[in-house]
PLY file of the C-alpha trace (Angstrom):
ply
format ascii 1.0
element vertex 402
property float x
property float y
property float z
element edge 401
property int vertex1
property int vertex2
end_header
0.00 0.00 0.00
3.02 2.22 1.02
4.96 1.34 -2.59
1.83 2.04 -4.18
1.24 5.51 -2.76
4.60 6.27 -3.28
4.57 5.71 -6.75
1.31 7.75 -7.03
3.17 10.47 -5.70
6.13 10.30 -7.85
3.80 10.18 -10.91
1.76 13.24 -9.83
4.65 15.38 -8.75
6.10 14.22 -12.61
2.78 15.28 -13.90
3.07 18.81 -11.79
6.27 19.14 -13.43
5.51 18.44 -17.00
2.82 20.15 -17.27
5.05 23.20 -15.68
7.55 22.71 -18.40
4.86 22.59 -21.09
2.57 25.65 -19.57
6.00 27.44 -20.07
7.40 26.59 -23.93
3.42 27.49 -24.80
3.28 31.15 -22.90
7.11 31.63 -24.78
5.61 30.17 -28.09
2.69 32.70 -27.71
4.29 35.63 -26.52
6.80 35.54 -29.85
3.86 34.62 -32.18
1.66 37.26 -30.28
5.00 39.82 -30.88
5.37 38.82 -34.88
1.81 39.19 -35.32
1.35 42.50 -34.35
4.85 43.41 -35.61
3.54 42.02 -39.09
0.90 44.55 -39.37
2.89 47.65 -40.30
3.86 45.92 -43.56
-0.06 45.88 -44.88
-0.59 49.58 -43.89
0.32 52.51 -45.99
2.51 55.11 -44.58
-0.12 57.19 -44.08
-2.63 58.28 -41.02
-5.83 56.74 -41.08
-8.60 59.20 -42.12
-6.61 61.10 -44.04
-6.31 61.44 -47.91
-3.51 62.73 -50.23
-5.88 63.95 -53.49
-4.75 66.00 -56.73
-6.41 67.54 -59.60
-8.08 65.07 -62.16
-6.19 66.80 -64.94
-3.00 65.98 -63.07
-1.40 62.46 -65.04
0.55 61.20 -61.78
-1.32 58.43 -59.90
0.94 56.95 -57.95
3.88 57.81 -55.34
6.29 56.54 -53.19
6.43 58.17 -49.77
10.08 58.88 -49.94
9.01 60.89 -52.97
5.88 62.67 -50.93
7.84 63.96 -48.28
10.25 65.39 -50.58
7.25 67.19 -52.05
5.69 68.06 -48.64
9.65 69.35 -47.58
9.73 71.54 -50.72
12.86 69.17 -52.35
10.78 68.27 -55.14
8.66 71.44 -56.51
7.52 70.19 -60.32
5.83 67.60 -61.22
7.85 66.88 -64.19
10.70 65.48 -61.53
8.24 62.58 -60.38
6.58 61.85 -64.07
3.75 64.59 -64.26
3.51 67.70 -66.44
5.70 70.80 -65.94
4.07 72.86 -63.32
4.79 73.64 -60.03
3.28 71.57 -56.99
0.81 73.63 -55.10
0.79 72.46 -51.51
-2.88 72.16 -49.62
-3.15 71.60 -45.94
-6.33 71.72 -44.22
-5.47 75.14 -42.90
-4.66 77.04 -45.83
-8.16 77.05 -46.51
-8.24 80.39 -45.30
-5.74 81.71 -47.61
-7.86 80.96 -50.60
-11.65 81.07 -48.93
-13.10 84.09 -46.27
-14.88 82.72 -43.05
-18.45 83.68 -45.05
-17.54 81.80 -47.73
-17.01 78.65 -45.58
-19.62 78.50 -43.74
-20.80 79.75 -40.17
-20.25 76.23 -39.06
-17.95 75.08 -42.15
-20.88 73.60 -43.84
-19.32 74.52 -47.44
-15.75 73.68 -46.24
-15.84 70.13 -48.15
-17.62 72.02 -51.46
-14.95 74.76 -51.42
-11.70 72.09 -51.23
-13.29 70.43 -53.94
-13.47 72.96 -55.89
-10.23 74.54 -54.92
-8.67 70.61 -56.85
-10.52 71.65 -59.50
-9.17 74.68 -60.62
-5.77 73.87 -59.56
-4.19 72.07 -61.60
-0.83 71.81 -59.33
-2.02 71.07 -56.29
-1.63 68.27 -53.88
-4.31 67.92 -50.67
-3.79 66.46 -47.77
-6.93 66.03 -45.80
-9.32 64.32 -43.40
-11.49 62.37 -45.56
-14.70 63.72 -43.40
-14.05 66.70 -45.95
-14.28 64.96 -48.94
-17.51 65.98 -50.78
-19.71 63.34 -52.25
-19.17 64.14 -55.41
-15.67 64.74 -55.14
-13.82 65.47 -58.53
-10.43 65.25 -57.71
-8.32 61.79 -57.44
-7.05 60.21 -54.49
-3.01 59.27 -54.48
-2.35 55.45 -54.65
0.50 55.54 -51.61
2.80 51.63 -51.13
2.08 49.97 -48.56
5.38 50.09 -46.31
7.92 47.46 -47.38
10.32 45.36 -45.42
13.63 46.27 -47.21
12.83 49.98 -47.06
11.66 49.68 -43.33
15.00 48.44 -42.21
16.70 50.52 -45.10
15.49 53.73 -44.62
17.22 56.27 -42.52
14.70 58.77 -41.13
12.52 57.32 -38.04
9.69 59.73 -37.59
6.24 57.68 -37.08
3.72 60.41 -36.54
5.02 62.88 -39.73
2.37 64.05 -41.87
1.43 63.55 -44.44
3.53 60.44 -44.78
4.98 58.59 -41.85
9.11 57.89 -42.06
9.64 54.33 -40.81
13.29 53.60 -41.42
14.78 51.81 -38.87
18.62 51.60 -39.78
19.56 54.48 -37.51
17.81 52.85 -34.58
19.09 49.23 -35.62
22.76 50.93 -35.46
22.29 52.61 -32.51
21.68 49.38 -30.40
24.76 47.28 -31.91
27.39 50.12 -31.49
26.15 50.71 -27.94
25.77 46.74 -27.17
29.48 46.36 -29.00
30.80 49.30 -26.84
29.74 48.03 -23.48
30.91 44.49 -24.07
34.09 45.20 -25.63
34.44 47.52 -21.61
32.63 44.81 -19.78
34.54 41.67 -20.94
38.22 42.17 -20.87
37.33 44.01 -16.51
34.90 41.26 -15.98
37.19 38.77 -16.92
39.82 40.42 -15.07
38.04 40.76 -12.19
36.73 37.19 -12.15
40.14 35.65 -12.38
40.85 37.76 -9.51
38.34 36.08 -7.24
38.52 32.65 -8.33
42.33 32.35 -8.67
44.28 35.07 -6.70
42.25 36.85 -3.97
42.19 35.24 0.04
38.73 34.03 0.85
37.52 36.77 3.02
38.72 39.50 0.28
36.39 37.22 -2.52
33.50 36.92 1.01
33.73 40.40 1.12
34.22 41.44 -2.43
31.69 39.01 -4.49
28.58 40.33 -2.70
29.41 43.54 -3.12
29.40 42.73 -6.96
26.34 40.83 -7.02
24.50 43.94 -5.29
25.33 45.56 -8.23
22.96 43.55 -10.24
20.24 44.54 -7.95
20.52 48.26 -8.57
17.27 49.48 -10.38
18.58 50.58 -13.76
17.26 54.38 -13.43
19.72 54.94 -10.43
22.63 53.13 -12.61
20.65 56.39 -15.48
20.92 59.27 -12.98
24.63 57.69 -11.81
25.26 57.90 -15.84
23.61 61.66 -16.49
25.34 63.02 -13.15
28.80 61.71 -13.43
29.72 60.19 -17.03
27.57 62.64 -19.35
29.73 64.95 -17.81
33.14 63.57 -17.90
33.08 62.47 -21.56
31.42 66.04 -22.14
34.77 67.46 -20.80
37.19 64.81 -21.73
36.54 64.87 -25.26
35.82 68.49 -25.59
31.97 67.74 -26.87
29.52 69.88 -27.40
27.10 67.47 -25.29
27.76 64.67 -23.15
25.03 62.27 -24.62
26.42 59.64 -26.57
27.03 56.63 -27.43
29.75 56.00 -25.08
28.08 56.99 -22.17
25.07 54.87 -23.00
28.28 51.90 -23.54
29.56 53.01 -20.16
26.98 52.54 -18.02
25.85 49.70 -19.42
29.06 48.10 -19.20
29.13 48.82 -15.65
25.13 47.09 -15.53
26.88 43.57 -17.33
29.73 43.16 -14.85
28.29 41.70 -12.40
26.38 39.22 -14.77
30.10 38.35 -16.35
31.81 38.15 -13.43
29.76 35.81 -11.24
29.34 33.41 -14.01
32.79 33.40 -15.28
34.15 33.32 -11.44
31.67 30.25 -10.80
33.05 28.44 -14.01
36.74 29.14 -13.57
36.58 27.92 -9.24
34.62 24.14 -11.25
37.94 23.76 -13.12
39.34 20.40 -11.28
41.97 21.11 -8.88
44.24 18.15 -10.29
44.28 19.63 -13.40
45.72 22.90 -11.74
47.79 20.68 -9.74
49.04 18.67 -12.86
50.21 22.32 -14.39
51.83 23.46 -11.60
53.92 20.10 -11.04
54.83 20.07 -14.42
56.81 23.92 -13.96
54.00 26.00 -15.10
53.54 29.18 -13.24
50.62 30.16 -11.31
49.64 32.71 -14.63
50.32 30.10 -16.83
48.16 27.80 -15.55
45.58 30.46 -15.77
46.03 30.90 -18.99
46.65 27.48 -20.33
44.07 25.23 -18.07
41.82 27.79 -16.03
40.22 29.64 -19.05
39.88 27.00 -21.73
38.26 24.67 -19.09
35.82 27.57 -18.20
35.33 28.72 -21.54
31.89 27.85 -21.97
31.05 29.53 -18.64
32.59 33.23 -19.85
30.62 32.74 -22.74
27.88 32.32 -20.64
28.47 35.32 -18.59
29.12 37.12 -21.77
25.88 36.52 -23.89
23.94 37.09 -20.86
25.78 40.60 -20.10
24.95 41.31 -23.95
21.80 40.21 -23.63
21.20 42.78 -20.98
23.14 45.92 -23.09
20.82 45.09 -25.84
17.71 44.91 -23.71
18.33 48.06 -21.68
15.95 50.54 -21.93
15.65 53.20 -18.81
19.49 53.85 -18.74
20.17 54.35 -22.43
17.29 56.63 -22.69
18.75 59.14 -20.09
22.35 58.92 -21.27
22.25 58.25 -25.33
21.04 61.49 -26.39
18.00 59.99 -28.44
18.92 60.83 -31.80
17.63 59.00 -34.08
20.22 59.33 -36.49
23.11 56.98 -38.20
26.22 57.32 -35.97
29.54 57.32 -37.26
31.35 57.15 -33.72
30.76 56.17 -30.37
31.07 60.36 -29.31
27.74 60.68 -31.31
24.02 60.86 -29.69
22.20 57.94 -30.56
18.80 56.08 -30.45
18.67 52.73 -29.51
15.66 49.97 -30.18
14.59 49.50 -26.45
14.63 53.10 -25.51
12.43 53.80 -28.75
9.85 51.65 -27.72
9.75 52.74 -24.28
9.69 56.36 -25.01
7.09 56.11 -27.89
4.98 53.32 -26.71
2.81 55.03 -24.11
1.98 57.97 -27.27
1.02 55.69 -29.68
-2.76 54.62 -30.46
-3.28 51.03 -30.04
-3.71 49.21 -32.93
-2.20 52.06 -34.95
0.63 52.50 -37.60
3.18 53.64 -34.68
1.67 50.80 -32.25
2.44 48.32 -34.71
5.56 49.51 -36.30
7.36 49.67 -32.43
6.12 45.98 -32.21
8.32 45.37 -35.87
11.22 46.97 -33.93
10.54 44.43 -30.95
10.57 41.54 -33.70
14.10 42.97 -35.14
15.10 43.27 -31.35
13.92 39.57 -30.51
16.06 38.35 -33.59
19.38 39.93 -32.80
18.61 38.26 -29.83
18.27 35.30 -30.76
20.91 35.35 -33.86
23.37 36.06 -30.75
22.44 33.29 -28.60
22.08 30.97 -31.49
25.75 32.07 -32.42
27.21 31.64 -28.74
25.48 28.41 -29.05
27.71 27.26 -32.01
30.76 28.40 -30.24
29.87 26.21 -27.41
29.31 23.46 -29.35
32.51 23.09 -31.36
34.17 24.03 -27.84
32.79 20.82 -26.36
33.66 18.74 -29.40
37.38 19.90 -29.54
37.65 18.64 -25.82
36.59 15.51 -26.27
0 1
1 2
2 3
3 4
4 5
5 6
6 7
7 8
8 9
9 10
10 11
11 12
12 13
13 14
14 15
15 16
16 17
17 18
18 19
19 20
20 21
21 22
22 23
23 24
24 25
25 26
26 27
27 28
28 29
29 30
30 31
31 32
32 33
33 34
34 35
35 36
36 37
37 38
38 39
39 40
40 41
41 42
42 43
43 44
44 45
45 46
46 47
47 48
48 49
49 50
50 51
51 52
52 53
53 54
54 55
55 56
56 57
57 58
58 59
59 60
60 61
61 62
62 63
63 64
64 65
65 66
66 67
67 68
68 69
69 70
70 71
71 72
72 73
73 74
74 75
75 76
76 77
77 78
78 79
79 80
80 81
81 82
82 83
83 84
84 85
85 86
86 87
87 88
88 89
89 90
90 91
91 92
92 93
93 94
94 95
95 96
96 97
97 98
98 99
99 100
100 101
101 102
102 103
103 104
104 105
105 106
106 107
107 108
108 109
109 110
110 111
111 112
112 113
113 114
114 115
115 116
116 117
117 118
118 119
119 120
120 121
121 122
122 123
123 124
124 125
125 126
126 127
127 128
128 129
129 130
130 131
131 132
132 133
133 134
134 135
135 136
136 137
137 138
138 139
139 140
140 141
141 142
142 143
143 144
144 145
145 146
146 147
147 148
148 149
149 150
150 151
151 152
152 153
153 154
154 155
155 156
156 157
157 158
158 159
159 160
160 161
161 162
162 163
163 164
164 165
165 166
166 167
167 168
168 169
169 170
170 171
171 172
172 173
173 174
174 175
175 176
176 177
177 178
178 179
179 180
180 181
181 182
182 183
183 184
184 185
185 186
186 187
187 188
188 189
189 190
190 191
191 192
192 193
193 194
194 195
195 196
196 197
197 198
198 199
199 200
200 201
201 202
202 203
203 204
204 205
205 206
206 207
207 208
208 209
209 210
210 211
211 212
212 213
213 214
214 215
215 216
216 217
217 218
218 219
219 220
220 221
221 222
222 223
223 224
224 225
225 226
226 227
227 228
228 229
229 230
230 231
231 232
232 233
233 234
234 235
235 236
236 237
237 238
238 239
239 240
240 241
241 242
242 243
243 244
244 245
245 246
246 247
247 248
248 249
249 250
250 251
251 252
252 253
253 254
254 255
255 256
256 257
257 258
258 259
259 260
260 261
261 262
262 263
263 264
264 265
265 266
266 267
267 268
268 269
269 270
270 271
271 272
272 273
273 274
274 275
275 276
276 277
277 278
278 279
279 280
280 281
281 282
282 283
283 284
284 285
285 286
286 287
287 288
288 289
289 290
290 291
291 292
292 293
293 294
294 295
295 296
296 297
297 298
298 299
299 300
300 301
301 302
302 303
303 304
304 305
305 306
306 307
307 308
308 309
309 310
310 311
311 312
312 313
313 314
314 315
315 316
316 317
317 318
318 319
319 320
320 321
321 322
322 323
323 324
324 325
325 326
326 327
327 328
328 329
329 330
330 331
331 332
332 333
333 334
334 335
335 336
336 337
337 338
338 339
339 340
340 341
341 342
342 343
343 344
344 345
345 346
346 347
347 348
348 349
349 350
350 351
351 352
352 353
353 354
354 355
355 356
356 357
357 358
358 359
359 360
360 361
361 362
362 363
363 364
364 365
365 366
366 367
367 368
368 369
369 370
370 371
371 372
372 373
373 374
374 375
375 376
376 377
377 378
378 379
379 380
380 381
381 382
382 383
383 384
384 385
385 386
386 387
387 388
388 389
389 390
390 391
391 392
392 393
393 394
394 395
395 396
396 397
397 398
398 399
399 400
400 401
């Protein structure tokens, strides 16, 4: 009866566990389909705010434009139409409130009852123009043509170099410059982080007295505690600052900084794991070393970090999976421009910091909404592509040692 009961237990608390393990790959599985499906969206939108129409005179030939080419027109670069296949005449820009300029108050309407009438009519008899619109003004019998505006596509989304969702007429949704922004301030803090967290790790496991590591290691570990907004107002008090004066900049916020402090945010991450790793390495094998006339740093070298190898790499991807992920920190010390950057002295915009500081502004279910969802997506698979690469590593790691 005892055996039997046992057993029941065993089974159940295997049960309890499975269906743990399962509960969890499903809410991962979801949350990543749930993140690609909402990402997804801003590819079958056009660049353009809903309720809103880009119209031009019937007699004008052009139907069709990209939005690279309507913002050009909108930012007075292009000013014929002959330079985007039409007739040569000048573009005649129409917003909804230069109505005034060509209509009087009377003419409009006490209560704008004529103002749809009168912007038809102003298409009409321009043959020029180019109106941009709520379509709750267009008149039912409308005579002017509406613009056929591409849908956003995936190469120019990641190609194009201007990031500014809520333009009008026609949202800019190149994410390059915020794609750059996040690998040279990831590269930045890992190439600080990993040479002083190694450093610091073979310190502790290999050369410090037990109560210096008892005293020093939690002190490091606290570090990873530290909410990352005090690690931001460490960053914009002292290293904005310092870099500002070091390098003789006009401003402080840049890339480095945002590299700095999140270097400082990885160590402890490297450092515990690679410490852990290097204090498994079997003590005969340091033994062996040392017998053989190898000195203490030699046997570092040659045994301790090869045998802990897969451990730094560890502690590395993790402490790069954090610089990439970072958003608080990087927003106050970065500068947030959300341009291409050429150095590490430059401001710059990262992917997390976007989609914090745009997120709460943008309409659910919108163009924005859904286009800071594609930049989640492009964050999840530089994730991923790193993992998946540190992965390989550790593989053919393994293999060589046995």
């Amino acid at each position: 009866m005892k055996t039997n009961f046992k057993r029941l237990k065993e089974k159940s608390i295997e049960c309890i566990l499975m269906l743990s393990s399962a509960a969890t790959s499903i809410i991962v599985v979801l949350i990543v389909f749930f993140l690609f499906m909402e990402g997804a969206g801003v590819f079958t939108k056009k660049p353009i705010e809903d309720g809103f129409l880009l119209a031009v005179s019937p007699s004008n030939p052009v139907k069709k434009l990209e939005p690279s080419q309507i913002k050009d027109i909108f930012d007075q670069k292009i000013t014929n139409w002959k330079e985007v296949g039409g007739k040569d005449e000048p573009i005649v820009l129409f917003r909804t409130s230069d109505i005034s300029t060509y209509y009087t108050d009377e003419e409009l309407g006490e209560n704008f009852e004529f103002f749809p009438a009168k912007i038809n009519e102003l298409i009409s008899k321009q043959p020029g123009i180019i109106a941009f619109f709520s379509d709750k003004y267009k008149a039912e019998n409308f005579s002017g043509r509406e613009l056929e505006i591409n849908k956003i596509k995936v190469f120019e989304f990641l190609s194009g170099e201007e990031w500014f969702p809520t333009a009008q007429p026609i949202a800019q949704m190149g994410v390059k410059p915020l794609i750059y922004g996040t690998l040279w301030v990831s590269l930045g803090a890992i190439l600080i982080a990993l040479p002083i967290g190694l450093a610091a790790a073979i310190f502790l496991s290999e050369i410090a007295r037990k109560k210096v590591r008892n005293l020093v290691k939690p002190l490091i570990e606290l570090l990873a505690g530290i909410p990352s907004v005090v690690y931001g107002f460490f960053g914009l008090v002292v290293i904005v600052p310092l870099i500002q004066s070091t390098f003789n900049l006009p401003v402080g916020e840049t890339g480095l900084a945002g590299s700095v402090v999140l270097a400082i945010m990885a160590l402890p991450t490297i450092i515990t794991l690679s410490e852990d790793a290097m204090r498994n390495t079997p003590r005969a094998m340091k033994e062996a070393s040392l017998a053989l006339g190898a000195s203490q740093w030699q046997t570092i070298y040659k045994v301790v970090i090869p045998h802990s190898a897969s451990g730094i790499t560890a502690g590395a991807i993790l402490g790069i999976g954090r610089a990439i992920g970072e958003t608080m920190a990087v927003l106050m010390v970065t500068g947030n421009a959300a341009v291409i950057p050429h150095t590490l002295l430059e401001p710059v915009r990262t992917i997390p910091a976007t989609i914090a500081a745009e997120l709460g502004e943008a309409p659910n279910g919108g163009l924005h909404y859904e286009a800071l969802f594609a930049l989640g997506c492009i964050l999840f698979i530089i994730t991923f592509g790193i993992n998946l690469l540190v992965e390989l590593v550790s593989s053919k790691q393994k293999h060589k040692k046995h």
